[in-house]
PDB file as gemmi writes it, atoms N, CA and C in Angstrom:
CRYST1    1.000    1.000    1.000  90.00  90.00  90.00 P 1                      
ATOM      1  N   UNK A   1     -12.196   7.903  -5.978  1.00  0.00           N  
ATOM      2  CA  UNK A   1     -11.491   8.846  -5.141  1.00  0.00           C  
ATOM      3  C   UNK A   1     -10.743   8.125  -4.022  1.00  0.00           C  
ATOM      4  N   UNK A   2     -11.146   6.990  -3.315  1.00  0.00           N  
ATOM      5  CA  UNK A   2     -10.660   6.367  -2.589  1.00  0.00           C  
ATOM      6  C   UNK A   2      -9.127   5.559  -2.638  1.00  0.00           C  
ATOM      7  N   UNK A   3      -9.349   4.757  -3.841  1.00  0.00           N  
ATOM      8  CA  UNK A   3      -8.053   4.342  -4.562  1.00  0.00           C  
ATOM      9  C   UNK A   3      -6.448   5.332  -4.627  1.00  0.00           C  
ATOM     10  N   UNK A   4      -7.276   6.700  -5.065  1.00  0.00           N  
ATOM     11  CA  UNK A   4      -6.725   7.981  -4.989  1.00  0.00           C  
ATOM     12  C   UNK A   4      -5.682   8.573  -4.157  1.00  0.00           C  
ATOM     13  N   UNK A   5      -6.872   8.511  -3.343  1.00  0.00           N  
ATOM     14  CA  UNK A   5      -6.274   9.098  -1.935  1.00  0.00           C  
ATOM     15  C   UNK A   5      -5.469   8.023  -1.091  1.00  0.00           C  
ATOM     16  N   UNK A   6      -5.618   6.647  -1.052  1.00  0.00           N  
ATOM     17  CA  UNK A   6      -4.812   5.549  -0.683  1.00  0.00           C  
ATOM     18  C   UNK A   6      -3.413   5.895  -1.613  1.00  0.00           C  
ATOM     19  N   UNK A   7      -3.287   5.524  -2.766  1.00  0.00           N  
ATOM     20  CA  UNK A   7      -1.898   6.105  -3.429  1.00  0.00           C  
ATOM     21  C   UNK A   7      -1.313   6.837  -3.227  1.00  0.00           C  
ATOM     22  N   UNK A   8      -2.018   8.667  -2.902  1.00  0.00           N  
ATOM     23  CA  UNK A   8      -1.109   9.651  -2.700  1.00  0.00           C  
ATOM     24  C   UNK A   8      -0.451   9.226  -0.759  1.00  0.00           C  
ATOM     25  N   UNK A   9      -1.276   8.957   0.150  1.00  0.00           N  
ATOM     26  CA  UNK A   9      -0.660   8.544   1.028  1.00  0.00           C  
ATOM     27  C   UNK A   9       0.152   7.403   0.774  1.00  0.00           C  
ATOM     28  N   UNK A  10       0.245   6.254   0.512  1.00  0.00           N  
ATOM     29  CA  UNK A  10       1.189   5.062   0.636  1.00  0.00           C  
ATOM     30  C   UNK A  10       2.214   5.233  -0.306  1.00  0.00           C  
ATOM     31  N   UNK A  11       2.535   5.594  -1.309  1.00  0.00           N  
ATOM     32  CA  UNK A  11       3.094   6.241  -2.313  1.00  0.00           C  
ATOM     33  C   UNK A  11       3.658   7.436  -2.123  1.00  0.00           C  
ATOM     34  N   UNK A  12       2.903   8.557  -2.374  1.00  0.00           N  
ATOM     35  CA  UNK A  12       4.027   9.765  -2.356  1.00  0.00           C  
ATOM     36  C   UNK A  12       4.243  10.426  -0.639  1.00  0.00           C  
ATOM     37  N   UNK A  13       3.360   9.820   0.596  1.00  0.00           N  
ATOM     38  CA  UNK A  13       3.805   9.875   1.761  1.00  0.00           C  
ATOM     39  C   UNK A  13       4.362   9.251   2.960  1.00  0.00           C  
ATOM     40  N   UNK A  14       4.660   7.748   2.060  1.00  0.00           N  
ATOM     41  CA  UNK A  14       5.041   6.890   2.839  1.00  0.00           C  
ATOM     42  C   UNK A  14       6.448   6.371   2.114  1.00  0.00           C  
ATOM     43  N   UNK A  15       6.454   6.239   0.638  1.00  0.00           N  
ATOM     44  CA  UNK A  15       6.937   6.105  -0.038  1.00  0.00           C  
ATOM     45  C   UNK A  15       6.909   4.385  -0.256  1.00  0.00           C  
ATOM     46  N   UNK A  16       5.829   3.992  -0.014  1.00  0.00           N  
ATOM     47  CA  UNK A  16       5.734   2.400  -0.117  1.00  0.00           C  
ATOM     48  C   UNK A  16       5.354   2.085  -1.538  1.00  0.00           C  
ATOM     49  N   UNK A  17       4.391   1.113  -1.470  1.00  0.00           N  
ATOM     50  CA  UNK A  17       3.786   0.375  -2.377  1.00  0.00           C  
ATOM     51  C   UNK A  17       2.798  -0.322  -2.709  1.00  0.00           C  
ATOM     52  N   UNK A  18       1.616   0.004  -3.555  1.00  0.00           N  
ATOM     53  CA  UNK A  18       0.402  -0.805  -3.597  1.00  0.00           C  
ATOM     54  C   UNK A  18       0.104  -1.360  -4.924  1.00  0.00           C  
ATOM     55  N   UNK A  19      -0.143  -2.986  -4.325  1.00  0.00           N  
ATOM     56  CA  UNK A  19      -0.219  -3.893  -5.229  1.00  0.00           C  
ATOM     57  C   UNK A  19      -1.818  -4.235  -5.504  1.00  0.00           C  
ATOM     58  N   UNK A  20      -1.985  -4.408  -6.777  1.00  0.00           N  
ATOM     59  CA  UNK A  20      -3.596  -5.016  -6.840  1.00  0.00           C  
ATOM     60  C   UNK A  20      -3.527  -7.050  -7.611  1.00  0.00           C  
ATOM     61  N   UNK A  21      -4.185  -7.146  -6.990  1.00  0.00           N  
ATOM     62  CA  UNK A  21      -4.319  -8.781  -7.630  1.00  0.00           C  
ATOM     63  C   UNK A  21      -5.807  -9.129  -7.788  1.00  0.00           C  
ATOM     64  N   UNK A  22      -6.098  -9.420  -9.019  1.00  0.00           N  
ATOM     65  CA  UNK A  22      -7.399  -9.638  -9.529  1.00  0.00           C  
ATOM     66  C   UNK A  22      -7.344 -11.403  -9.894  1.00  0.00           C  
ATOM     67  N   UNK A  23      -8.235 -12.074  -9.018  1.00  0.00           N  
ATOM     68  CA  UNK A  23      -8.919 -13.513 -10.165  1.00  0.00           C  
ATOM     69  C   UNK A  23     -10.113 -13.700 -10.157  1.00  0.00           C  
ATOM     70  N   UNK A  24     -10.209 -14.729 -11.577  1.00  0.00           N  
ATOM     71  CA  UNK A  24     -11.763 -14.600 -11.407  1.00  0.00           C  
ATOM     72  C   UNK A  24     -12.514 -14.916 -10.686  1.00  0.00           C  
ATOM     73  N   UNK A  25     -13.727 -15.020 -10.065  1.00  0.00           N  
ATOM     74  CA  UNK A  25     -14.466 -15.367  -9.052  1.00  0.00           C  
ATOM     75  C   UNK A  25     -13.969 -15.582  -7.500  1.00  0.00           C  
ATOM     76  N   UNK A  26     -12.895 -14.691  -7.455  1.00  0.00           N  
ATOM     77  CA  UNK A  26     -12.398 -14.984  -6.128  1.00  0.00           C  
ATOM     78  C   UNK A  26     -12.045 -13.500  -5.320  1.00  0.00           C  
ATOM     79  N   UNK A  27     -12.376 -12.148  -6.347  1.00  0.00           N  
ATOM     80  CA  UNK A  27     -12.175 -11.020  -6.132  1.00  0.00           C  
ATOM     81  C   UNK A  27     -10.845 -10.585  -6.245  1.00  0.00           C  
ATOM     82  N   UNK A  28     -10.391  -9.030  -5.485  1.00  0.00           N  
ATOM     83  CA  UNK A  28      -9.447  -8.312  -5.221  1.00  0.00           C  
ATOM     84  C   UNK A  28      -8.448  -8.413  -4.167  1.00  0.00           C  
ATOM     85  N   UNK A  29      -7.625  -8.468  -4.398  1.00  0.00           N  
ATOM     86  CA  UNK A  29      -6.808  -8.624  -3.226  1.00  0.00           C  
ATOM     87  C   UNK A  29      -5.634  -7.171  -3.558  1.00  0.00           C  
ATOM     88  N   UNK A  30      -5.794  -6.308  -2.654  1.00  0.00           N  
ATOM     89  CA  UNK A  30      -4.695  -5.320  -2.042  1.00  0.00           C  
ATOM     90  C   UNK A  30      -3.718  -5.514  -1.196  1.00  0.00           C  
ATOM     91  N   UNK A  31      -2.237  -5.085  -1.809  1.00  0.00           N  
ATOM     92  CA  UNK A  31      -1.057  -5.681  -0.899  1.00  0.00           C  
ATOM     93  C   UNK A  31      -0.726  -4.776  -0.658  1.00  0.00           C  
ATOM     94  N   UNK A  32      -0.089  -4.053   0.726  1.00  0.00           N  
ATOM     95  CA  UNK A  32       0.154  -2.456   0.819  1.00  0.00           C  
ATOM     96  C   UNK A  32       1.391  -2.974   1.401  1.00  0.00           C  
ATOM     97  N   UNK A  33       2.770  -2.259   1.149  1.00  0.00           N  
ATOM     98  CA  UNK A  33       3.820  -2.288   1.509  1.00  0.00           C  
ATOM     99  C   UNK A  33       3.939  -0.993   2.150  1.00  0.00           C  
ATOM    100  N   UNK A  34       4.962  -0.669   3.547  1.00  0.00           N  
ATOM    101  CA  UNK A  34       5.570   0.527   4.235  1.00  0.00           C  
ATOM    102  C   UNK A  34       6.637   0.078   4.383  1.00  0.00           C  
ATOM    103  N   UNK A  35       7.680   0.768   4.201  1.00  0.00           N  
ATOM    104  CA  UNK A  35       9.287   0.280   4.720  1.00  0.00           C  
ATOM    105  C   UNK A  35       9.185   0.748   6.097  1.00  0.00           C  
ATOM    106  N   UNK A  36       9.819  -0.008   6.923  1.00  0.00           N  
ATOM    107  CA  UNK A  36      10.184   0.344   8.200  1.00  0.00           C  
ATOM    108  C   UNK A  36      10.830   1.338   8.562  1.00  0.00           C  
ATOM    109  N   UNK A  37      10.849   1.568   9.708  1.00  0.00           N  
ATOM    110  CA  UNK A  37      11.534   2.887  10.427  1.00  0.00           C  
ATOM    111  C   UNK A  37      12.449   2.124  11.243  1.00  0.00           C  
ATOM    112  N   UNK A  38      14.346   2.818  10.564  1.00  0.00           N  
ATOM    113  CA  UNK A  38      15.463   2.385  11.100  1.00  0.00           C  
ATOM    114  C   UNK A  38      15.998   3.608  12.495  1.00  0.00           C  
ATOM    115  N   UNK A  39      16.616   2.772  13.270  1.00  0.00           N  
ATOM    116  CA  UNK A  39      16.876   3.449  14.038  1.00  0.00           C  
ATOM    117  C   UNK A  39      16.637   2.531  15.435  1.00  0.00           C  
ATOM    118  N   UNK A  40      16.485   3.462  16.975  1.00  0.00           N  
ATOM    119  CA  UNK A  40      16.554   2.284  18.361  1.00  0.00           C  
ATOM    120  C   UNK A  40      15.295   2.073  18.144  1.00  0.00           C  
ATOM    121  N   UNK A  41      14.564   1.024  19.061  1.00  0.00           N  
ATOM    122  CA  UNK A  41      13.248   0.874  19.266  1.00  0.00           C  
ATOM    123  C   UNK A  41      12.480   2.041  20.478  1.00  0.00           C  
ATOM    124  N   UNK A  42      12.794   2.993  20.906  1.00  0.00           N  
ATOM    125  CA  UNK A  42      12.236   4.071  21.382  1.00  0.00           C  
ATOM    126  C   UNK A  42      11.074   4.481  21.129  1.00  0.00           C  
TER     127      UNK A  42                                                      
END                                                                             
């Protein structure tokens, strides 16, 4: 469920991107992408 619910936010509410990277004996690694917010720095 967790995985889940990470996707529908970063994905269909952020509109980013999540990466998984698997090796052996060295575990998981999660890459989460957000595009920035254009516009002034305000």
């Amino acid at each position: 469920m967790g995985l889940s619910l990470s996707y529908d936010i970063i994905i269909k509410g952020h509109n980013g991107t999540l990466q998984l990277e698997t090796k052996d004996d060295e575990g998981t690694e999660f890459i989460i992408e957000l595009p920035g917010r254009m516009g002034s720095n305000n």
